[in-house]
N, CA, C and O atoms as CSV, one atom per row, in Angstrom:
chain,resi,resn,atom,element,x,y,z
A,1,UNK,N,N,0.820,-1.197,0.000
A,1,UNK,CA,C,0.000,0.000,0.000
A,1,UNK,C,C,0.864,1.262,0.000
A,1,UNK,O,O,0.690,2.224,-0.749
A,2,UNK,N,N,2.010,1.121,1.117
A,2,UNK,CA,C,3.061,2.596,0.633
A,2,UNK,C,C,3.412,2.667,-0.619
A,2,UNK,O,O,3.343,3.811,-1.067
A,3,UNK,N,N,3.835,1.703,-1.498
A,3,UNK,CA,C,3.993,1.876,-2.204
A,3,UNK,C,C,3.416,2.141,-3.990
A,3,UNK,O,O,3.963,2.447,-5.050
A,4,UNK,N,N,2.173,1.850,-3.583
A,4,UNK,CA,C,1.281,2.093,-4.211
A,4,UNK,C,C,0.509,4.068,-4.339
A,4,UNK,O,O,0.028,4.768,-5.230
A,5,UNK,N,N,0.865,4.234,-2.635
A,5,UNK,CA,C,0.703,5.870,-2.385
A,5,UNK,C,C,2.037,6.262,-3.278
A,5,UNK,O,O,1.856,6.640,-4.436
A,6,UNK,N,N,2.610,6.224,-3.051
A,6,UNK,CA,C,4.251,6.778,-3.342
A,6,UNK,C,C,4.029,7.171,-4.667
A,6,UNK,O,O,4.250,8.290,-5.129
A,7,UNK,N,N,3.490,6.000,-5.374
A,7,UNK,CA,C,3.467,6.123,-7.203
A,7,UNK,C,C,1.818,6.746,-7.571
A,7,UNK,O,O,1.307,6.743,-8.691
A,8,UNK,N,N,1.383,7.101,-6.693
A,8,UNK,CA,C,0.202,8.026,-6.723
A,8,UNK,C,C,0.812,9.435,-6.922
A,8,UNK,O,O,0.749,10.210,-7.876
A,9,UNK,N,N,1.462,9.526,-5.639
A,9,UNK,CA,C,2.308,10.604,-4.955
A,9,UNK,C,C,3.098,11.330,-6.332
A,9,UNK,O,O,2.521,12.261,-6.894
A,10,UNK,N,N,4.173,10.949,-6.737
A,10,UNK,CA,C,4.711,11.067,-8.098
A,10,UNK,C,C,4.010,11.341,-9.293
A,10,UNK,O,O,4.261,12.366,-9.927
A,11,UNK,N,N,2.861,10.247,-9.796
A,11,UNK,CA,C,1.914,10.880,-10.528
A,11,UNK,C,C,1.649,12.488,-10.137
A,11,UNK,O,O,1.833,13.496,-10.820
A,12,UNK,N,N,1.316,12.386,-9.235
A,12,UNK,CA,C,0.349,13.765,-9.356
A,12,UNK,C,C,1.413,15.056,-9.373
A,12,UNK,O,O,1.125,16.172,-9.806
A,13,UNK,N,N,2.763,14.646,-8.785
A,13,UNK,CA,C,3.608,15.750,-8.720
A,13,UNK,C,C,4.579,16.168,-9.727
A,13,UNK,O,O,5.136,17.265,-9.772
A,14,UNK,N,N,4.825,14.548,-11.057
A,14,UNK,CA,C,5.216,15.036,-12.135
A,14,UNK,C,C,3.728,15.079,-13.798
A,14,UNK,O,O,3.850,15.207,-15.016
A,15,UNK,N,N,2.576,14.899,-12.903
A,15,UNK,CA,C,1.843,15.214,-13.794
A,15,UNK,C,C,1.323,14.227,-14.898
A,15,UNK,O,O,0.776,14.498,-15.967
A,16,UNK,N,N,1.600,13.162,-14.421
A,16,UNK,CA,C,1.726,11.596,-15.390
A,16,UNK,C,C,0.538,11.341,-15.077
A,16,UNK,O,O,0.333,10.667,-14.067
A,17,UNK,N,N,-0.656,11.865,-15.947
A,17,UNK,CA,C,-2.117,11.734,-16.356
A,17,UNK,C,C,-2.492,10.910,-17.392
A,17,UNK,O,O,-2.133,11.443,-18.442
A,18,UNK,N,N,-2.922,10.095,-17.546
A,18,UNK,CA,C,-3.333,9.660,-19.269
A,18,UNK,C,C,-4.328,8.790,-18.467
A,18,UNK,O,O,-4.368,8.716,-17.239
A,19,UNK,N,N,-5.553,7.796,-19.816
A,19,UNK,CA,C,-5.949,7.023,-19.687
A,19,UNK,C,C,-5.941,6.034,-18.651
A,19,UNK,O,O,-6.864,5.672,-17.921
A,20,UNK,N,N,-4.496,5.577,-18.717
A,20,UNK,CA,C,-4.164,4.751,-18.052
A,20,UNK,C,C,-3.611,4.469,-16.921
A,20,UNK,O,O,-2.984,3.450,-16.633
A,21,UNK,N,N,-3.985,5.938,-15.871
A,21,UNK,CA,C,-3.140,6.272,-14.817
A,21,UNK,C,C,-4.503,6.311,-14.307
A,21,UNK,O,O,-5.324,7.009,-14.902
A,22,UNK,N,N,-4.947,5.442,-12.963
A,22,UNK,CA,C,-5.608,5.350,-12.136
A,22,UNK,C,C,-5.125,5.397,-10.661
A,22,UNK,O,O,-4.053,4.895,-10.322
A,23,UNK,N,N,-6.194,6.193,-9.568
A,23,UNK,CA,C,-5.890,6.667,-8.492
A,23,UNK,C,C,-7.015,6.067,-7.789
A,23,UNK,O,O,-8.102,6.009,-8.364
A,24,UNK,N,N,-6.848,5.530,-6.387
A,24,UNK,CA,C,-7.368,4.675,-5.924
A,24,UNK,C,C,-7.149,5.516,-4.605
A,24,UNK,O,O,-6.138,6.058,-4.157
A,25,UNK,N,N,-9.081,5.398,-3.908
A,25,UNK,CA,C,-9.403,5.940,-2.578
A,25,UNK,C,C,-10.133,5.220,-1.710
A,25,UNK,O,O,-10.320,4.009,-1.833
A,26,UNK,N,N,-10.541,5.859,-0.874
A,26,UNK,CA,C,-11.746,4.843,-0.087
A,26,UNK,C,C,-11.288,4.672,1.426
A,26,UNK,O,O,-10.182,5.198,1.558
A,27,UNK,N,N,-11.683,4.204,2.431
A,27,UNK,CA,C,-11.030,4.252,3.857
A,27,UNK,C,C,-11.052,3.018,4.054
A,27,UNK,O,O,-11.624,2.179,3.359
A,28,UNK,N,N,-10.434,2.850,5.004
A,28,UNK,CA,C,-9.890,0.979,4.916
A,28,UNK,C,C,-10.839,-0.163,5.021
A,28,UNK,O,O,-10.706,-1.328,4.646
A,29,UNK,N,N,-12.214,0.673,5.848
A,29,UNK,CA,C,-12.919,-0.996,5.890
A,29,UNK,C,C,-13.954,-0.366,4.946
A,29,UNK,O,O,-15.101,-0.327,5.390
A,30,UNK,N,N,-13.691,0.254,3.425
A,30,UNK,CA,C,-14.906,0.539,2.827
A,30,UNK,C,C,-14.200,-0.131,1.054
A,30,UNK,O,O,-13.001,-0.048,0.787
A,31,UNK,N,N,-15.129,-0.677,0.181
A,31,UNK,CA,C,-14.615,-1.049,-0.723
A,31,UNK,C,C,-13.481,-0.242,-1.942
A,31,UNK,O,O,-13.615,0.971,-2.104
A,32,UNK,N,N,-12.869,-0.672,-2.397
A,32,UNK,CA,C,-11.969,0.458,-3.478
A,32,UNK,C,C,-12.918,1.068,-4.332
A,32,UNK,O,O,-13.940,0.572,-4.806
A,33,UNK,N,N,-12.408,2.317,-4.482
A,33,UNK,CA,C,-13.089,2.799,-5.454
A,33,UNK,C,C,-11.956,3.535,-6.281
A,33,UNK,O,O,-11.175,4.261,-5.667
A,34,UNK,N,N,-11.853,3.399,-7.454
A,34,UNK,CA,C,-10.909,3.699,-8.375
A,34,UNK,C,C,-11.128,4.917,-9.158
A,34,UNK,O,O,-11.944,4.664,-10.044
A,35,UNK,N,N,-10.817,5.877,-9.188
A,35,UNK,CA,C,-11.399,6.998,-9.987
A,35,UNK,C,C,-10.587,7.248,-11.032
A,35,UNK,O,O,-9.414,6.876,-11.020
A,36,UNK,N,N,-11.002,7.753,-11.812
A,36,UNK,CA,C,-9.926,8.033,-13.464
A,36,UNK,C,C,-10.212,9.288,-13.320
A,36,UNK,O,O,-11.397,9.621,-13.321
A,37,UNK,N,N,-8.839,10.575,-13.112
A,37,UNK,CA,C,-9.205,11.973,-13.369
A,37,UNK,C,C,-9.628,12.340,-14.681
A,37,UNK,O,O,-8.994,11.925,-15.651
A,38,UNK,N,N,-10.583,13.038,-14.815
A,38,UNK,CA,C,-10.595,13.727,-15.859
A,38,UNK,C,C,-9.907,13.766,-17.322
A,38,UNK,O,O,-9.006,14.537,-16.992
A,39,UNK,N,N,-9.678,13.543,-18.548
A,39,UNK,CA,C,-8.267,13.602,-19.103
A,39,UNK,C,C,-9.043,14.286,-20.489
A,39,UNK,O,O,-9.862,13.737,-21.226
A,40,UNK,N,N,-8.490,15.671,-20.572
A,40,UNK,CA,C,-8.994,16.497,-22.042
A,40,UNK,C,C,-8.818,16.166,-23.338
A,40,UNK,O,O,-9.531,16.647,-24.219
A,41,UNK,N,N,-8.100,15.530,-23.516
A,41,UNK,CA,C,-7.367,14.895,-24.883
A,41,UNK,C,C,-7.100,13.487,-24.750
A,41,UNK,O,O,-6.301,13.060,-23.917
A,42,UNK,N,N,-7.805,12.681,-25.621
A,42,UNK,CA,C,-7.442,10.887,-25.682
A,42,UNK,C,C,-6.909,10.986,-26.734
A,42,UNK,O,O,-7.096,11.810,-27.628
A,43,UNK,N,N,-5.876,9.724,-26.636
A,43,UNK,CA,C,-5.157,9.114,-27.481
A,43,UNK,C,C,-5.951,8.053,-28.522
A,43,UNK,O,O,-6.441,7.141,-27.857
A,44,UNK,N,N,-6.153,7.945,-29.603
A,44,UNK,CA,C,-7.158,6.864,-30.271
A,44,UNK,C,C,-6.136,5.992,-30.552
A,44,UNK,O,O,-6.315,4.843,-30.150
A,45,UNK,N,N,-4.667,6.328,-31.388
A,45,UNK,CA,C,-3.603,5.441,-31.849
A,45,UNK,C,C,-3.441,5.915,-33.178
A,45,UNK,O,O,-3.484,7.060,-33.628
A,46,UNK,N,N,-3.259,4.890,-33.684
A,46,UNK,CA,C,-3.119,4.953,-35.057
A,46,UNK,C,C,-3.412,3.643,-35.978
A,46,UNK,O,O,-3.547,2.509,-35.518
A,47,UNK,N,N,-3.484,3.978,-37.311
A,47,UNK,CA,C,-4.051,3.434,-38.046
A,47,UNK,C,C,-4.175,3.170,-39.460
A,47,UNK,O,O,-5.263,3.447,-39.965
A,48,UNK,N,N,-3.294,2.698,-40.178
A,48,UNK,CA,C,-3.022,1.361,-40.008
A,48,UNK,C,C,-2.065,0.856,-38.523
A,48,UNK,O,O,-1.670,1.798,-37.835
A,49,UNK,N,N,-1.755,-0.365,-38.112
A,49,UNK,CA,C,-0.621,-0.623,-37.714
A,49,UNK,C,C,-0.648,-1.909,-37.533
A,49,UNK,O,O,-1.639,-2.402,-36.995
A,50,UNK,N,N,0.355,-2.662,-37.915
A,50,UNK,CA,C,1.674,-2.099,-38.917
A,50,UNK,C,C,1.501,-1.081,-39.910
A,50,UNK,O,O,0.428,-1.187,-40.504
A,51,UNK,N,N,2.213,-0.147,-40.266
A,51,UNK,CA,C,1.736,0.057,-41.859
A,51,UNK,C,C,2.846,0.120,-42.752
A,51,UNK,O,O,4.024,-0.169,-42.544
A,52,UNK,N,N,2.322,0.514,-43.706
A,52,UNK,CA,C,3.576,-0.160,-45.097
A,52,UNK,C,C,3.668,1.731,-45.408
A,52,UNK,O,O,4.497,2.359,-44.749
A,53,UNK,N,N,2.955,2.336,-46.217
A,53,UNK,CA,C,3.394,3.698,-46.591
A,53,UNK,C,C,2.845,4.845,-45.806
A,53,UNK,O,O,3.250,5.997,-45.959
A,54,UNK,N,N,1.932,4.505,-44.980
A,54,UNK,CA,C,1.418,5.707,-43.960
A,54,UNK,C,C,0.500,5.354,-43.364
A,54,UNK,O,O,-0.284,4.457,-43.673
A,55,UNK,N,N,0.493,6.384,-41.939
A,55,UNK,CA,C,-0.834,5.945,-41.359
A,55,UNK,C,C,-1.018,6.797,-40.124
A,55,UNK,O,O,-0.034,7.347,-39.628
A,56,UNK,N,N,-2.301,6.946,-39.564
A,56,UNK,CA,C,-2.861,8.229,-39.084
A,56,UNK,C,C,-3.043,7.499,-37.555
A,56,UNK,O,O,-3.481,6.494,-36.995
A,57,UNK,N,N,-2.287,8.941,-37.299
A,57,UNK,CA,C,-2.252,9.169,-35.642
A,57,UNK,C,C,-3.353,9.948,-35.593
A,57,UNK,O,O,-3.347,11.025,-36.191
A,58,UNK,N,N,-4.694,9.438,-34.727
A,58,UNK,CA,C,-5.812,9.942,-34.245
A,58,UNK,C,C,-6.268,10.950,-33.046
A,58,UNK,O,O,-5.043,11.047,-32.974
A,59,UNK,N,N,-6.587,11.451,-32.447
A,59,UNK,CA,C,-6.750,11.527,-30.775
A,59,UNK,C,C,-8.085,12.837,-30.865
A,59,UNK,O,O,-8.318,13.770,-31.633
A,60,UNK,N,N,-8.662,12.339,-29.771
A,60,UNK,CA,C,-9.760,13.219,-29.766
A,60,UNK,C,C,-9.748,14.318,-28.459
A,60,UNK,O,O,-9.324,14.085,-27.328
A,61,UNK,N,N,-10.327,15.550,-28.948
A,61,UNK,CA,C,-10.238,16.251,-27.607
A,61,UNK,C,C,-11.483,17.216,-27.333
A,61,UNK,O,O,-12.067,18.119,-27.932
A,62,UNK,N,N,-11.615,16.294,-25.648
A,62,UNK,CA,C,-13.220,16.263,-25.069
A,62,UNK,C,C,-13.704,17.811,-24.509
A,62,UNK,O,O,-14.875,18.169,-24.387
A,63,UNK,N,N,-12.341,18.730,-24.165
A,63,UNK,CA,C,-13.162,19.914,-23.910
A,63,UNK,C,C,-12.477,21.040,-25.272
A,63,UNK,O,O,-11.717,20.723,-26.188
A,64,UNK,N,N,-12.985,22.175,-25.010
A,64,UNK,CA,C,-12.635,23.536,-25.349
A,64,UNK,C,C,-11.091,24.267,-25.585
A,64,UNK,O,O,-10.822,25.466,-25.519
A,65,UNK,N,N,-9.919,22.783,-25.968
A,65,UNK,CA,C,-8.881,23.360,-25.685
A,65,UNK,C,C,-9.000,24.019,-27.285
A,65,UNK,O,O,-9.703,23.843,-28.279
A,66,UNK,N,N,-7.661,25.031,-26.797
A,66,UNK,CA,C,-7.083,25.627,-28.223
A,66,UNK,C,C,-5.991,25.591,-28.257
A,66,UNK,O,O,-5.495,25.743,-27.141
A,67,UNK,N,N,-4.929,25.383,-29.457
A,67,UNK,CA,C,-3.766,25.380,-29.633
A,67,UNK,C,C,-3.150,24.562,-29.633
A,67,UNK,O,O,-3.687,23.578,-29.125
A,68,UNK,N,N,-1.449,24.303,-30.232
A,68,UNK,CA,C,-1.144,23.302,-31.111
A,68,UNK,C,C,-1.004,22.120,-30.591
A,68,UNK,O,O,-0.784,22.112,-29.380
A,69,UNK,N,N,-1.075,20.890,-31.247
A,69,UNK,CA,C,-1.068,19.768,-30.551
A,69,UNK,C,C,0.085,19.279,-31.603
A,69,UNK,O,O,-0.014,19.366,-32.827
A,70,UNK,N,N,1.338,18.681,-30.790
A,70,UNK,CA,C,2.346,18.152,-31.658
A,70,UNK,C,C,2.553,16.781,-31.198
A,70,UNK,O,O,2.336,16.415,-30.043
A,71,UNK,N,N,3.090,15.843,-32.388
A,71,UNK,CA,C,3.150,14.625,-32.336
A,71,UNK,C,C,4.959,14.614,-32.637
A,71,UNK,O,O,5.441,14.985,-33.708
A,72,UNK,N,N,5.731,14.143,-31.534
A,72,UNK,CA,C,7.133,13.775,-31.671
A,72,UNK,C,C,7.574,12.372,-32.136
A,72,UNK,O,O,7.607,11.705,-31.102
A,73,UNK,N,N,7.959,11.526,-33.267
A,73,UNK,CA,C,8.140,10.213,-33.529
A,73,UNK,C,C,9.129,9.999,-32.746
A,73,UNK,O,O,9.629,11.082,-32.443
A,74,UNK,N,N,9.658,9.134,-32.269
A,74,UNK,CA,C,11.075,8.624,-32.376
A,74,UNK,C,C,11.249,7.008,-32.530
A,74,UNK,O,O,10.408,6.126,-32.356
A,75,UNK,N,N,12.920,6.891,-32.997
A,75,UNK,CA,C,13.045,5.599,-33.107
A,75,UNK,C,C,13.077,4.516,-31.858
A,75,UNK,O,O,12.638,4.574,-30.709
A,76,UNK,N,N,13.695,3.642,-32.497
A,76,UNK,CA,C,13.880,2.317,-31.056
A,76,UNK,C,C,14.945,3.181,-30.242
A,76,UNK,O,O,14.775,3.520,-29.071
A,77,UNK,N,N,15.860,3.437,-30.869
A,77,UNK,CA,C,17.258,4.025,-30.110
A,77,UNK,C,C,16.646,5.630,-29.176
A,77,UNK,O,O,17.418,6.101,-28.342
A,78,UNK,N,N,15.233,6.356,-29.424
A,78,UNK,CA,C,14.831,6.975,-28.728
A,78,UNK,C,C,15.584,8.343,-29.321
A,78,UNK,O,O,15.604,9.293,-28.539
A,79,UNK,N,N,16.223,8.539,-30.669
A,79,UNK,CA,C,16.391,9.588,-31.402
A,79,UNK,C,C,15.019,10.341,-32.070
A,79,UNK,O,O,14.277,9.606,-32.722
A,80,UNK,N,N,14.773,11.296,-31.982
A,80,UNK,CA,C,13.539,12.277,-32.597
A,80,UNK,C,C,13.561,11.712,-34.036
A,80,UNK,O,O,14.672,11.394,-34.458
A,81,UNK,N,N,12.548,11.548,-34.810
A,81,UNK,CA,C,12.665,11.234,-36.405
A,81,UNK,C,C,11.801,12.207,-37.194
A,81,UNK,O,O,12.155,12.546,-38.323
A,82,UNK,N,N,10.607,12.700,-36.609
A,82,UNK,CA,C,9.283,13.291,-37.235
A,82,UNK,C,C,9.030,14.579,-35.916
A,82,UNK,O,O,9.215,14.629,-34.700
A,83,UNK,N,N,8.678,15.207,-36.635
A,83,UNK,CA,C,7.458,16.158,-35.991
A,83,UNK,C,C,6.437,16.663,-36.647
A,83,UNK,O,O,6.556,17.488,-37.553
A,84,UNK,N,N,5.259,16.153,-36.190
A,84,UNK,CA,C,3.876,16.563,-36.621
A,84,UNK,C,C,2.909,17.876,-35.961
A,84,UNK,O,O,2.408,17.852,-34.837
A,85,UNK,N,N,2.817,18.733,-36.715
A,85,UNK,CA,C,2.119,20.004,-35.462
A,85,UNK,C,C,0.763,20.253,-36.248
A,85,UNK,O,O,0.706,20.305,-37.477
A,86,UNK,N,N,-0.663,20.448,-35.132
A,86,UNK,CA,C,-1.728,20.578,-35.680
A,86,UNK,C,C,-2.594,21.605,-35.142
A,86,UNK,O,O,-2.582,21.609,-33.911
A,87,UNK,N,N,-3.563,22.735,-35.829
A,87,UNK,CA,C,-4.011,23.674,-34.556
A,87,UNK,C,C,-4.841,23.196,-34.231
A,87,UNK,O,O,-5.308,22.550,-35.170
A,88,UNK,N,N,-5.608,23.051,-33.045
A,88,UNK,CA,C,-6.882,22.685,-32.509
A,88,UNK,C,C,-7.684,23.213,-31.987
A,88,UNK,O,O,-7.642,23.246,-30.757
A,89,UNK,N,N,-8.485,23.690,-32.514
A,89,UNK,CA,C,-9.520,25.202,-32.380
A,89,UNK,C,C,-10.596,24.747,-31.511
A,89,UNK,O,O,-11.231,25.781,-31.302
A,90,UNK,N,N,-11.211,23.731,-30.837
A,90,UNK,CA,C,-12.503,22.812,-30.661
A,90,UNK,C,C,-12.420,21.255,-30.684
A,90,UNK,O,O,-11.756,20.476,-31.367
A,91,UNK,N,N,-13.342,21.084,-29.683
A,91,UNK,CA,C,-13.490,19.503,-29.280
A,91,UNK,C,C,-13.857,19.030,-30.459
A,91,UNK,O,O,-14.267,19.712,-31.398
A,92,UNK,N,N,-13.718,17.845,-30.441
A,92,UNK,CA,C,-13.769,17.025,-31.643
A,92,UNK,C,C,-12.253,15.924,-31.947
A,92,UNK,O,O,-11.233,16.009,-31.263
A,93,UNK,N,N,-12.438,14.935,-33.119
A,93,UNK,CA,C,-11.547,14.256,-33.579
A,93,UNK,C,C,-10.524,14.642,-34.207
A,93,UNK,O,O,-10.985,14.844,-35.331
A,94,UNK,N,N,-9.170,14.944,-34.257
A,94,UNK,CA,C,-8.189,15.246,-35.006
A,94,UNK,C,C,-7.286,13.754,-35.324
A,94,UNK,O,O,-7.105,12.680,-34.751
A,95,UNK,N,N,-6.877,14.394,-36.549
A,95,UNK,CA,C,-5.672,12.840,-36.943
A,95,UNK,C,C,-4.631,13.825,-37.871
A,95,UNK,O,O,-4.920,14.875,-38.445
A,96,UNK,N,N,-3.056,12.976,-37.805
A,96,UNK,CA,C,-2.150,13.631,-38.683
A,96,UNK,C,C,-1.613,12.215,-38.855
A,96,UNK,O,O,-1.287,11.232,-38.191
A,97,UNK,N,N,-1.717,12.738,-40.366
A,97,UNK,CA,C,-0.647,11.323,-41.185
A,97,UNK,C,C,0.734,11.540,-41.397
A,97,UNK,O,O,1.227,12.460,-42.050
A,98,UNK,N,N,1.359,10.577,-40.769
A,98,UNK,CA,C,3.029,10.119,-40.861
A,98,UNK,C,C,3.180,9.438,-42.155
A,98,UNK,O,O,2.177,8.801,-42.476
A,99,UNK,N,N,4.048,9.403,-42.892
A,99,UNK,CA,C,4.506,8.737,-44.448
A,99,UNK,C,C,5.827,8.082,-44.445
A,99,UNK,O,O,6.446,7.721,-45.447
A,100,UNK,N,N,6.296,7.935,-42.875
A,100,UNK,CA,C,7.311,6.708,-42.321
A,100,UNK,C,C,8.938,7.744,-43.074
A,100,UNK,O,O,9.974,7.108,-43.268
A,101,UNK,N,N,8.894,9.087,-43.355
A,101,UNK,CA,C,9.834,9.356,-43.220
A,101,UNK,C,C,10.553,10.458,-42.144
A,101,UNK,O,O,10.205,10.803,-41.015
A,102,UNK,N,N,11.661,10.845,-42.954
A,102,UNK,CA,C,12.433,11.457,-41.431
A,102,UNK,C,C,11.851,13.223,-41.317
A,102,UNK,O,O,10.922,13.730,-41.945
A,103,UNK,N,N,12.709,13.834,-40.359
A,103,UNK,CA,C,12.476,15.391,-40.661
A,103,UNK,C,C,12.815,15.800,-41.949
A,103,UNK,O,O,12.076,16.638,-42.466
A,104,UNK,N,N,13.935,15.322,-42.684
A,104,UNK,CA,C,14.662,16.017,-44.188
A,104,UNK,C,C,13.785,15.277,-45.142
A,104,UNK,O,O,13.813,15.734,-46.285
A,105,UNK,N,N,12.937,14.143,-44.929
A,105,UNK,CA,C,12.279,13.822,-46.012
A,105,UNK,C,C,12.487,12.584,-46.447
A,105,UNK,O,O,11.886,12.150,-47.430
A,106,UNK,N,N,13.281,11.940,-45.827
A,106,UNK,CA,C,13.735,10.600,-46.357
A,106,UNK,C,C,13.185,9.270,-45.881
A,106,UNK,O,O,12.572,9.144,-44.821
A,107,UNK,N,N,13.364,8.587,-46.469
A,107,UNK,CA,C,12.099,6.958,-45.399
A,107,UNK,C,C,13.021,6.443,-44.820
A,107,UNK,O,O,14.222,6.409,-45.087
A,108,UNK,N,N,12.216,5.870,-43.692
A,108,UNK,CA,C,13.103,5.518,-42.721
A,108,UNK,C,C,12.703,4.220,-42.394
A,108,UNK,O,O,11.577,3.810,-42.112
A,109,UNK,N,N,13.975,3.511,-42.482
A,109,UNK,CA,C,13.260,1.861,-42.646
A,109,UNK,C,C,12.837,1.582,-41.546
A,109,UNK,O,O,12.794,2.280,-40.533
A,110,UNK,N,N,12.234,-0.333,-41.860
A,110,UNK,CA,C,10.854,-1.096,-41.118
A,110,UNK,C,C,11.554,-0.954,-39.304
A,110,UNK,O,O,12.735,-0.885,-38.963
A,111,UNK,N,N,10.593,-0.952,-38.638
A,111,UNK,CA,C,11.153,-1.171,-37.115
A,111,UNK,C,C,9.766,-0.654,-36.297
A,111,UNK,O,O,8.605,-0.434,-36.643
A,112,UNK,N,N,10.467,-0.584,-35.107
A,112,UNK,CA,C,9.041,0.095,-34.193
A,112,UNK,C,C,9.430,1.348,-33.934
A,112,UNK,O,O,10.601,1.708,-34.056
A,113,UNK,N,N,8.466,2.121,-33.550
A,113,UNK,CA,C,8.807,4.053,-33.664
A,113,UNK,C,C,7.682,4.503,-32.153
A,113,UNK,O,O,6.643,3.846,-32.209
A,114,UNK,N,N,7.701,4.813,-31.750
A,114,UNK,CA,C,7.329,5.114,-30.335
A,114,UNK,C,C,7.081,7.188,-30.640
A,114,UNK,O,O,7.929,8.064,-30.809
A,115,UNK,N,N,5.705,7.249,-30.592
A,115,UNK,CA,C,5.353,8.726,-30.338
A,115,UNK,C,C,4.810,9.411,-29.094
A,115,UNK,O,O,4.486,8.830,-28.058
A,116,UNK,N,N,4.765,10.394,-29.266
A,116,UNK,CA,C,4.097,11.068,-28.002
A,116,UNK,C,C,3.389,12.065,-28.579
A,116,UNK,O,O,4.049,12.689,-29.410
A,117,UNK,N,N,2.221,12.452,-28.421
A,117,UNK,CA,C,1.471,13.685,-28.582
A,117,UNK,C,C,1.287,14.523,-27.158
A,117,UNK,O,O,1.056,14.112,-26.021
A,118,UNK,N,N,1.475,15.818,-27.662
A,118,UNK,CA,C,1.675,16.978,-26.442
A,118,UNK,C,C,0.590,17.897,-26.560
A,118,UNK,O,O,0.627,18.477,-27.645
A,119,UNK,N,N,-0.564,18.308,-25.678
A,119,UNK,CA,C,-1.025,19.508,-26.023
A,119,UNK,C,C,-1.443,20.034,-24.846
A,119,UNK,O,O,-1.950,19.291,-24.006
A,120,UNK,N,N,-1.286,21.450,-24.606
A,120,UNK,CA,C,-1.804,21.739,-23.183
A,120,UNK,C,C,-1.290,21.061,-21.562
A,120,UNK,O,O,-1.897,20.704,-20.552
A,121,UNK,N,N,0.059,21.120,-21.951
A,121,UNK,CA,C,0.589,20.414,-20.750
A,121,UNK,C,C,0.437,18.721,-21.297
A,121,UNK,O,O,1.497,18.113,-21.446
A,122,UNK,N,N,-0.410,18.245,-21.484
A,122,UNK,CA,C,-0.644,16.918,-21.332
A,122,UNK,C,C,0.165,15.873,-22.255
A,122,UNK,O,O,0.165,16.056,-23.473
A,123,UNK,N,N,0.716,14.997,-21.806
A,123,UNK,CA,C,1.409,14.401,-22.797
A,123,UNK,C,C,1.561,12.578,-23.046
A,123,UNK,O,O,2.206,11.792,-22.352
A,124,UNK,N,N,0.793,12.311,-24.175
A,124,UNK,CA,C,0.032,10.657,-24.163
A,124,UNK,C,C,1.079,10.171,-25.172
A,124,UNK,O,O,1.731,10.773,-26.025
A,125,UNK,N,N,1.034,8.991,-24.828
A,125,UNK,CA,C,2.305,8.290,-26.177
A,125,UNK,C,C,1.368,7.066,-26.519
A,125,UNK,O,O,0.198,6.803,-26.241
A,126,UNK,N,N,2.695,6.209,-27.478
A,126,UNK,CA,C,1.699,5.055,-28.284
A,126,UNK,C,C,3.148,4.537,-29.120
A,126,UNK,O,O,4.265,5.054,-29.131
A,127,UNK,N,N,2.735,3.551,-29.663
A,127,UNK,CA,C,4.103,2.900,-30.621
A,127,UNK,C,C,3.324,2.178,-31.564
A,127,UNK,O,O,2.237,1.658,-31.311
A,128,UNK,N,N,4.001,2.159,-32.827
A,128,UNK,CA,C,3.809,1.933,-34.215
A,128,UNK,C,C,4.736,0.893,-34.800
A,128,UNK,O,O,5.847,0.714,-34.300
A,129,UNK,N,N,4.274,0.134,-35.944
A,129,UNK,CA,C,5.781,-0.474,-36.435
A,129,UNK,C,C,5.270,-0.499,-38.003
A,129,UNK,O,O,4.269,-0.977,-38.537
A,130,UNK,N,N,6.356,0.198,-38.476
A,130,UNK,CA,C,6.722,0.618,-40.080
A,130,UNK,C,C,7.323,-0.756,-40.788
A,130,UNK,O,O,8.490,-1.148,-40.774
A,131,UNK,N,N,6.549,-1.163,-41.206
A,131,UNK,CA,C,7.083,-2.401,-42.624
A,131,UNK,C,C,7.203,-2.274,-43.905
A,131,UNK,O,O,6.231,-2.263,-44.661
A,132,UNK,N,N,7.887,-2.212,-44.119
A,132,UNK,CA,C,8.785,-2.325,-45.734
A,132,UNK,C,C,8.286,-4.072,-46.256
A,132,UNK,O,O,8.696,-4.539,-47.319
């Protein structure tokens, strides 16, 4: 259980929100109750995946934000490869298509590629794998 607070504790103090970050309350002789904060922007993924010549990073966002939402690729080795930037004026679905090459333009062969999308503080990741 300390240690379960601890990595609560951390969440909340470096801000590590997504989907998949659940916080757990309740007093000891009462059942768990698990709450999911709030989260303005979901991650959908992408789509194709695998894919062969491109494929669309999705994510939807549930309130009123505005302003840019960027998608950082990187490789296995955790080098930057892509940057994707999109404005986001209103809730709703956004997607930006990747075409599996680098920043200068060049393709970048088959492997797995690990992104993160950033907007408004918030920052959700996901991984892909590019086949040739």
């Amino acid at each position: 259980n300390e240690i379960k607070q601890e990595i609560i504790n951390i969440s909340i103090a470096y801000g590590v929100v997504c989907i998949f970050t659940q916080f757990s309350g309740g007093t000891p002789n009462a059942e768990e109750t698990v709450l999911t904060p709030p989260v303005p922007v979901v991650l959908l993924g992408n789509y194709p995946n695998p894919f062969n010549q491109s494929t669309k990073i999705s994510f939807q966002v549930l309130d009123n934000l505005k302003g840019m939402a960027v998608i950082r690729i990187y490789n296995i080795k955790g080098e930057l490869v892509k940057v994707l930037a999109l404005n986001v004026d209103s809730k709703g679905k956004y997607e930006l298509s990747w075409d599996g090459t680098n920043l200068k333009g060049k393709p970048l062969p088959s492997g797995l590629y690990v992104y993160s999308l950033t907007m408004d503080n918030i920052i959700l990741g996901g991984k892909m794998t590019l086949l040739k």
